[in-house]
N, C-alpha and C positions, 0 to 999 in steps of 0.2 A: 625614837628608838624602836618603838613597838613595831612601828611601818615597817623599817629597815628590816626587823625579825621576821616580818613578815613575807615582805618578799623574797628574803633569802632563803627560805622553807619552800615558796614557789621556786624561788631557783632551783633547789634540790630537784625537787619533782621534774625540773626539764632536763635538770643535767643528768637524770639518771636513765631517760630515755635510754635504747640500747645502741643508737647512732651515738649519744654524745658521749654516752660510758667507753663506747669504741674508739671514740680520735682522743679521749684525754688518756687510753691505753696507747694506743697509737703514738703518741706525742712525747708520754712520758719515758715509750722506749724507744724511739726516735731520739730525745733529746739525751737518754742515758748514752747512748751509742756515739751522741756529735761528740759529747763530753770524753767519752773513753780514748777516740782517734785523735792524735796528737795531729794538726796541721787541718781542724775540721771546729770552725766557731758555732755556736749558735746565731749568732748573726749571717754568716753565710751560709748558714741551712736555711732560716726562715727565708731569704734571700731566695734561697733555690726553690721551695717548696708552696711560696706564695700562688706561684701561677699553676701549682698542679692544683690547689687547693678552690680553685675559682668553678669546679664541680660542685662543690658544696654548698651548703647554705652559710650566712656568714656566720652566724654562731659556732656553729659546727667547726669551721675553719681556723676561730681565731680561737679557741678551746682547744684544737692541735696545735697549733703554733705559741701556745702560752705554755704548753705543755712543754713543747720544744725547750723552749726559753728555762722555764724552771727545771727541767729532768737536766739540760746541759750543766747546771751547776752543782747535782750530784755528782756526776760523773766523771767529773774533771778529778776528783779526788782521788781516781784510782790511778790515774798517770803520775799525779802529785805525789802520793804514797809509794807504790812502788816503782815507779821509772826516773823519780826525783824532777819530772817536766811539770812544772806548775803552767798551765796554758796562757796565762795572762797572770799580772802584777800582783789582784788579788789570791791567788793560789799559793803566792810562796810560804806566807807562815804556817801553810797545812805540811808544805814540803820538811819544812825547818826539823819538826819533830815527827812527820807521820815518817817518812821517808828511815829514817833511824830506829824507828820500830820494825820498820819491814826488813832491816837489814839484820836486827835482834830476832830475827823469827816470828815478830808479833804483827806484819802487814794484816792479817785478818782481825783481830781485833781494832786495828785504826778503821779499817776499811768502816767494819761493823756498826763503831762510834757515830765514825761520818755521816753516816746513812744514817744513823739516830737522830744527832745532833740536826741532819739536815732535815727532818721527815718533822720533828719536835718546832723546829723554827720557822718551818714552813707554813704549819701548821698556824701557830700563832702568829706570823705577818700573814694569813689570809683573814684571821680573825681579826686582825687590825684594819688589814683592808676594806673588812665589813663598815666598820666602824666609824673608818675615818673619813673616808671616801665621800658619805654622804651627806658629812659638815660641810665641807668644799662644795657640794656641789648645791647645798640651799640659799646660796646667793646668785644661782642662776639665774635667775630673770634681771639680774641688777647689770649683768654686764652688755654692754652696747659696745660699738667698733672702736672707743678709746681702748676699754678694757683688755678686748681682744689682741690689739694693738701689742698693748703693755705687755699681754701675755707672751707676746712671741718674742720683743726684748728679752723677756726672762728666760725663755726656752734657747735664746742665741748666745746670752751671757753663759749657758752652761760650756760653751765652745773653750773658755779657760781649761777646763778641766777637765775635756775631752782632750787637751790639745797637750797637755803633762807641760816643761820644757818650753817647747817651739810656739809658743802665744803668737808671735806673728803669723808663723808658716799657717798658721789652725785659724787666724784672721783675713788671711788673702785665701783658704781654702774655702774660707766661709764667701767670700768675696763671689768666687769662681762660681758656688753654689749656687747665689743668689743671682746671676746673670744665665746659668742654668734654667734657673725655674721662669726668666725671663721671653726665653724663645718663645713662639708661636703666638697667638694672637692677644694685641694687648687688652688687659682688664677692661678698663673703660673705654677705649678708643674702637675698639674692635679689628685694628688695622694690626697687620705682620710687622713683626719687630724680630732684630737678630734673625734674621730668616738669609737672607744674602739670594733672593728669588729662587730660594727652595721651597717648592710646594709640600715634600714631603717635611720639611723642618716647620711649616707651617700648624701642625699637628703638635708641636713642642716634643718635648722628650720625657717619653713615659720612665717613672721612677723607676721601674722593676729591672729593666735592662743595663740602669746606670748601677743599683746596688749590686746586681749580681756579678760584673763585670768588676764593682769597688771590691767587694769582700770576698767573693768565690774563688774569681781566677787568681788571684794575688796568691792565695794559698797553693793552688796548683802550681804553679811555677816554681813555688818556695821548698813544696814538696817532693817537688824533680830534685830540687839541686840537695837536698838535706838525707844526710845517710840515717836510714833504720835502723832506729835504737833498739836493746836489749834490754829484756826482762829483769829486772832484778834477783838474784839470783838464789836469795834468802828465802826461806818459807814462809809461805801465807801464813797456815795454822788456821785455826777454826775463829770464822767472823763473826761468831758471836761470842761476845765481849765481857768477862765477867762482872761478879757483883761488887767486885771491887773496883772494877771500870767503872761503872756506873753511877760510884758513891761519887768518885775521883769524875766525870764529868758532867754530872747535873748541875752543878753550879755555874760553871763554863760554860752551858750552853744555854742556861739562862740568860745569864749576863750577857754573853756572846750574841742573843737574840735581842737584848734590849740595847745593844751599840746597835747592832747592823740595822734594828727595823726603826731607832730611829733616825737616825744619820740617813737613812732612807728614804723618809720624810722632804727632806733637805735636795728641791732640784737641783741635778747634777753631783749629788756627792756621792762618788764612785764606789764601788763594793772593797776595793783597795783597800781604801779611807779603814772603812768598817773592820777589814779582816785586819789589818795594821793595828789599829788601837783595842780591838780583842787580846791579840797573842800580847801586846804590852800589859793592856789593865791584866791578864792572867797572871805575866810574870809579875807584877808588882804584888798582885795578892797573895799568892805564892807561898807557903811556907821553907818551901823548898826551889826558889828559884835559877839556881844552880843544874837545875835538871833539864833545863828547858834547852833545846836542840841537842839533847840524846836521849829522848824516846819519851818524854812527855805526854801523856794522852791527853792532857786540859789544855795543851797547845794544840792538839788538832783538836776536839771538841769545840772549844767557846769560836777560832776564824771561821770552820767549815758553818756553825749556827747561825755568824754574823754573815756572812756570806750569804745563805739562800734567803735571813730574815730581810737583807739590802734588797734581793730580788723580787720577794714579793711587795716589798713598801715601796717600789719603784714604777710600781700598777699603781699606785695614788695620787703622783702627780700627773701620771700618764692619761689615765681615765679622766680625772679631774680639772686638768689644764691641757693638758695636748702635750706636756714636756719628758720627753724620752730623759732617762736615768742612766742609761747605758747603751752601745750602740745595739745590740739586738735588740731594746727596746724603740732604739733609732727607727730599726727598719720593721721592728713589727707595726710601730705607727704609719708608716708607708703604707701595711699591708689593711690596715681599720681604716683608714680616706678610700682605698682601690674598695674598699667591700660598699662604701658609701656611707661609713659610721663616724663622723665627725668627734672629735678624743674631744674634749672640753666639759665648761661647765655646764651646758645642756646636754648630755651623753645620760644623765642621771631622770633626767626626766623626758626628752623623747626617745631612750632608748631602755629603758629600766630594765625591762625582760632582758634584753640580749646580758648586761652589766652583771646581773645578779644571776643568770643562769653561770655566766665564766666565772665568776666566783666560786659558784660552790662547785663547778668541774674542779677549781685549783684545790677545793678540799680533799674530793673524792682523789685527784691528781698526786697528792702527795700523799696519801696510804699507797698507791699502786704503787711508785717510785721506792717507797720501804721495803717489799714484796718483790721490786725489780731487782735493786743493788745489795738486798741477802743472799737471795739463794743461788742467783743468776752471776755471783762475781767470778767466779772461775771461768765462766763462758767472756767477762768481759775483758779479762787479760788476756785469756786466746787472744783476742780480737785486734790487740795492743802492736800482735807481732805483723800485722797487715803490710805486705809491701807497698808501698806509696806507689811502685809502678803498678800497680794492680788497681789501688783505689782511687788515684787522680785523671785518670783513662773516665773512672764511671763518675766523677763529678763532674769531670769537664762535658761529659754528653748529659747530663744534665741541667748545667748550665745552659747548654746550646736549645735545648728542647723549653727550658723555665723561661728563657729573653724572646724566643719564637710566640712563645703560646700566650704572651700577653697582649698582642695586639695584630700574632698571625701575619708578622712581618721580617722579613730577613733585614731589613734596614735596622730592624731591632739587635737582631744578632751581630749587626756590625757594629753597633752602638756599646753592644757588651764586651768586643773584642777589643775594641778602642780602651774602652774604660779598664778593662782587665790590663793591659799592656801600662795604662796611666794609673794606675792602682799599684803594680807593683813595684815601678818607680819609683812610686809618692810612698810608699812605707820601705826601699830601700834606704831612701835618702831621709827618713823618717818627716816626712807631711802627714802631720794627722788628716785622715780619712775623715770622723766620723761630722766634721764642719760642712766638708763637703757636703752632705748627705742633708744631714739634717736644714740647711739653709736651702738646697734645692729641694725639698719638703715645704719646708715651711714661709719659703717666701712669697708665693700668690698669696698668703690669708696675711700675711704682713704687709704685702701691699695694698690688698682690699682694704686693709684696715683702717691703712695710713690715710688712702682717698676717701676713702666715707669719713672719718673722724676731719678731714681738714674741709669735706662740703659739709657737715654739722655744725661748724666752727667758723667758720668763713676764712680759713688758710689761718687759721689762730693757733701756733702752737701749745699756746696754754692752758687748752683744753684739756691734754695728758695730767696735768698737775693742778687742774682745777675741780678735775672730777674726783671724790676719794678714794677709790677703786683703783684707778688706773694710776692715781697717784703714789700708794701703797704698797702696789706690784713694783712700779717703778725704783722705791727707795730698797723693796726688798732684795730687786737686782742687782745693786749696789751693794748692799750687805752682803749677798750670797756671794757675789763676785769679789770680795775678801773676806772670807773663808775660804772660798777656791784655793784662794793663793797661800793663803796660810797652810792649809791642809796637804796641799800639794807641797811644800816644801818639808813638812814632816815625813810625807809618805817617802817620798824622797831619800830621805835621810836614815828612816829603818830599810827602805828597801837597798839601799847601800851598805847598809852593816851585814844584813841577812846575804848580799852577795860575795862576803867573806865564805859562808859556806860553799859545795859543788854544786848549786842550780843552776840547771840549763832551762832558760825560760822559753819554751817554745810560742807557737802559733796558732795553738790549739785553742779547745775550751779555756 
């Protein structure tokens, strides 16, 4: 524990340099800004932003793009509050009662809360982060290419849960994935496969162009066809929140941070999950839970906590195993292999400085973001009324310039256009995306795995279950892959009663 104090004290000290104090500023109002545009993820910003960032050192870079990631989950809350668009699944219980205060004239005090709650839970899943992170990772030396193995099973079983519903669709996307990652020259053969005498397919298919083309363009298109919503018409009022707010949500956002960051913990359990059984455990505590969807602040309090506590506890399995939580953490993992920072249980110790320096960026990170969505909220609503023909013009040339700059290939750019047109298909016809993705990621190190564990073995498959390591993760897969399904049929089931109310759940943050 002392060590870990310690080098988190060195982390300070880099992260406070005045390049890295810059991109975790940079990031956290980058990511306030993805969160405020309805029809604009943090998954498809880091997506867009990965190849500009290739200037950088990789610290420096993935300190912005983390920042991305967390500022995104502030800021969705002001669309949630006042425009009633929660951008994604876990946004609606913020919608439920923040949305009803804004219409009661009190939008600034939910706002205000939010940003409390959010800046308080942040706070405390990076302290956790400290903490936890580098339990996991003092079994470093113990894992060899079963282990690894095992680990990428557990990173593919989260595909239940990425995939909601359509378990198949999200199993043949995973499919697709993994023949993906199979182009160009094989692992140990070194001969072209899947190439069809393309020399240029020879080179395989760099990730940056498939995610930008999966997540960016799909929005664009969706963007064109979806009319520009209107402000809510009720008054802000002053976002800072009284002392009666404050009695009435400190408990909620404790509680609301001890659901989210540890359910957090848990690969694959979605921030859904998290904000769902907040806004429940609140109502059930409740004295008064008859209040709850007209204007309740402990209903936006304890989800908005549980929500960014899920986001940073989701850098623990990420750092620690390589398993992405959520798809921006999908494709920030994409963007830690492109810098050459291999996510797993040796990340802790041949990478400590970089590990420990993002951490305490994510501390100084979440002060700025408090600093950003008080004073700064009125500028962020202006920003709300943006015509889509205005700002899908300046994504889409960005896209076109972020698929170019990663390998200074137009082949790349046609590879984004392709996947942009099969992107927006695949979430018309609702295919989960995020299979796709993360199996064409993570299946070279799955197959290296499998070939090295079965020449250690001699084609033995009972080496997986003979080692206790690989054995462990294996059965945990199993486990966590019902809970998936359990969890998923809850979320399910509140997010159907909650769609009695008017949410219109857009595409956004």
């Amino acid at each position: 524990m002392l060590d870990s104090l310690q080098m988190l004290a060195n982390g300070f000290l880099t992260a406070g340099s005045l390049m890295n104090l810059l991109m975790a500023a940079l990031g956290a109002l980058v990511g306030t800004l993805v969160g405020v545009l309805p029809g604009l993820g943090a998954a498809s910003a880091i997506a867009i932003l990965i190849p500009v960032t290739a200037v950088l050192e990789p610290t420096q870079a993935i300190i912005m793009l983390a920042g991305i990631y967390y500022g995104a989950q502030y800021g969705g809350s002001t669309t949630a509050i006042l425009l009633n668009i929660p951008g994604e699944t876990a946004s609606i219980p913020t919608c439920l009662d923040g949305y009803p205060m804004a219409k009661q004239g009190r939008g600034g005090p939910a706002l205000g809360i939010s940003a409390i709650a959010s800046c308080l839970a942040g706070l405390l899943g990076v302290a956790g982060l400290a903490f936890f992170a580098p339990i996991f990772a003092e079994y470093a030396l113990k894992f060899g290419p079963p282990e690894y193995f095992a680990l990428m099973v557990l990173s593919l079983s989260i595909i239940v849960n990425f995939s909601g519903e359509q378990v198949l669709k999200g199993f043949a996307m995973g499919i697709l994935g993994y023949v993906l990652s199979m182009v160009g020259m094989g692992i140990t053969s070194g001969l072209p496969r899947l190439t069809f005498g393309s020399v240029t397919l020879t080179r395989g298919f760099d990730s940056i162009p498939i995610i930008i083309g999966l997540f960016a363009l799909p929005e664009v298109f969706k963007g064109m066809e979806e009319k520009t919503v209107a402000i809510s018409s009720g008054k802000i009022g002053s976002i800072y929140p009284s002392l009666k707010d404050l009695r009435e949500s400190f408990w909620p956002m404790l509680r609301g941070w001890a659901i989210g960051f540890f359910l957090g913990l848990l690969p694959g359990c979605s921030p859904a999950v998290s904000t769902f059984m907040s806004y429940d455990v609140e109502k059930r505590v409740s004295k008064h839970p008859e209040r709850f969807g007209q204007g309740e602040i402990a209903g936006v309090a304890g989800p908005e906590a549980a929500n960014n506590a899920n986001s940073q506890a989701g850098f623990i399995p990420l750092f620690s195993f390589g398993i992405p939580a959520s798809p921006a953490l999908a494709v920030l993992l994409a963007g830690l292999m492109i810098y050459g920072l291999q996510p797993g249980p040796m990340l802790f110790t041949q990478q400590d400085g970089f590990v420990w320096t993002v951490i305490a960026s994510m501390f100084i990170g979440n002060f700025m973001l408090l600093f950003l969505n008080l004073p700064l909220v009125g500028i962020w609503v202006r920003l709300t009324r943006i015509p889509y023909g205005i700002l899908g013009p300046v994504i889409l040339f960005l896209c076109v310039i972020g698929s170019y700059s990663s390998r200074n290939s137009m082949f790349d750019v046609g590879v984004t256009v392709v996947f942009g047109i099969l992107g927006y298909f695949l979430q018309k016809y609702r295919f989960p995306i995020v299979p796709l993705v993360l199996c064409s990621i993570l299946g070279s190190t799955m197959e290296r795995g499998f070939i090295q564990s079965m020449a250690m073995s001699g084609d033995n498959l009972l080496i997986f279950v003979q080692r206790p390591i690989s054995c462990g993760i294996l059965i945990l897969t199993v486990i966590l892959t019902v809970i998936s399904f359990k969890a998923m049929r809850k979320t399910k089931k509140m997010a159907a009663e909650a769609a009695g109310d008017d949410i219109d759940i857009g595409s956004g943050a």
